[in-house]
C-alpha positions as CSV (number, residue, x, y, z in Angstrom):
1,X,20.1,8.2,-55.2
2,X,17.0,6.2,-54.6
3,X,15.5,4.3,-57.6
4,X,11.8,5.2,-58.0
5,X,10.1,1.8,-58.9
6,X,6.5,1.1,-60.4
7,X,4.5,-1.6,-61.6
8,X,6.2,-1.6,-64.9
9,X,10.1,-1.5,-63.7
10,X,9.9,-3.6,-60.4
11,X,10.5,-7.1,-62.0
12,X,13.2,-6.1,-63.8
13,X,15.0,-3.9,-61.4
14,X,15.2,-6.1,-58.7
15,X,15.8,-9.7,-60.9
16,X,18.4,-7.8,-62.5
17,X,20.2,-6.2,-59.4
18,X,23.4,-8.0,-58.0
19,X,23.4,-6.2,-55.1
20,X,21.1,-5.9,-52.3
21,X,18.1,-3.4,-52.5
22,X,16.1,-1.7,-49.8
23,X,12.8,-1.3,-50.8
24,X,11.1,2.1,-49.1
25,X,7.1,1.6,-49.6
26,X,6.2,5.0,-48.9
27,X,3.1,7.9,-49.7
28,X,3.1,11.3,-50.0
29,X,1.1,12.0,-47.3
30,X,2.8,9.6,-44.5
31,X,4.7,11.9,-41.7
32,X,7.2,9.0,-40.3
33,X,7.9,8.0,-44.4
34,X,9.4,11.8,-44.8
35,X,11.5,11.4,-41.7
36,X,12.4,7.4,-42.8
37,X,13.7,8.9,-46.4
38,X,17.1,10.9,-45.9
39,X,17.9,8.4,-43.2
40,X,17.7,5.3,-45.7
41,X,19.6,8.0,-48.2
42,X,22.5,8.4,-46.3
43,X,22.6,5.3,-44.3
44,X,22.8,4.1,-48.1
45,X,25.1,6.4,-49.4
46,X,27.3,4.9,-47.1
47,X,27.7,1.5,-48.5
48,X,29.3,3.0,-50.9
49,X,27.1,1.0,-53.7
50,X,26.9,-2.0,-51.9
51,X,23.1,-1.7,-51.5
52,X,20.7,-0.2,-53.5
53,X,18.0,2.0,-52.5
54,X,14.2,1.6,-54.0
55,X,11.2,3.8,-53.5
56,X,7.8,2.3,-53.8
57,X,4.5,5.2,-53.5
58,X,2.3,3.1,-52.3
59,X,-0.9,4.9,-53.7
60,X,0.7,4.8,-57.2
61,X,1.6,1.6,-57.1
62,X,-0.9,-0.5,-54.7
63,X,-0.6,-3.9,-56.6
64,X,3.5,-3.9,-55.3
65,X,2.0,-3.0,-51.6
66,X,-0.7,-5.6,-52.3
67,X,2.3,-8.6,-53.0
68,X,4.2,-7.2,-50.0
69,X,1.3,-7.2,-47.5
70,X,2.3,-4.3,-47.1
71,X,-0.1,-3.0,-44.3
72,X,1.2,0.1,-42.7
73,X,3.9,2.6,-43.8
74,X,6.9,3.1,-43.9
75,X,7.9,-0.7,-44.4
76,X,11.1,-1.6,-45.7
77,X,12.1,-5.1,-47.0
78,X,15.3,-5.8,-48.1
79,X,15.7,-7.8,-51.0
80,X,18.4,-10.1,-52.3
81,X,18.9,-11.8,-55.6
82,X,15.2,-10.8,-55.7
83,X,13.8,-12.5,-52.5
84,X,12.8,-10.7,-49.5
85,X,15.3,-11.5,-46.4
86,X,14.2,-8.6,-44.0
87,X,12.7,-6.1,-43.3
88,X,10.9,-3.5,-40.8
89,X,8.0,-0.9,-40.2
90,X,7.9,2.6,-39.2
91,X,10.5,5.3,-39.0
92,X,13.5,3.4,-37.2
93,X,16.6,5.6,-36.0
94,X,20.0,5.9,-38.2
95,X,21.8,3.8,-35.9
96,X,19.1,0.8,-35.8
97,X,18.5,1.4,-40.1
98,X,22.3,1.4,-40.3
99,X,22.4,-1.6,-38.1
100,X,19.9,-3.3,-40.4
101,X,21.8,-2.4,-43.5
102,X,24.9,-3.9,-42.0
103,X,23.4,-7.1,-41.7
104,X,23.0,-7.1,-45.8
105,X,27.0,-6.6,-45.8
């Protein structure tokens, strides 16, 4: 199950996390973010609650985008002990996303 993050619970969700999260920036509107999403899900679900999984709507929340520089979706950056250590754009397959998620292992 993702976690929905805004302006207001980012900070504190990922300073508090002591696991690694992926962070999803995604809209409503974006074609290859609704084929990215069950992907990360499962890939995810996986890890068995090794990783964390983050969503970030991008129109909702444009000042998180903004800090990212975040310029195209879907972009996912993974995060550890709150610092960005990867991270990719556009709809990848499940084996290169699961490959990716490995690496956070």
């Amino acid at each position: 199950m993702a976690i929905t993050l805004t302006s207001a619970t980012f900070d504190e969700v990922i300073n508090s996390s002591d696991t690694p999260i992926l962070v999803d920036f995604w809209a409503e509107w974006c074609g290859p973010c609704k084929q990215l999403g069950p992907i990360l899900e499962k890939v995810i679900a996986e890890t068995q609650g090794k990783v964390d999984l983050a969503k970030v709507d991008v129109d909702a929340n444009p000042q998180i985008a903004q800090a990212f520089k975040v310029q195209s979706i879907p972009a996912v950056f993974a995060l550890v002990n709150g610092q960005p250590v990867d991270q990719f754009m556009g709809a990848l397959p499940e084996a290169e996303v699961a490959a990716f998620v490995n690496k956070l292992l």
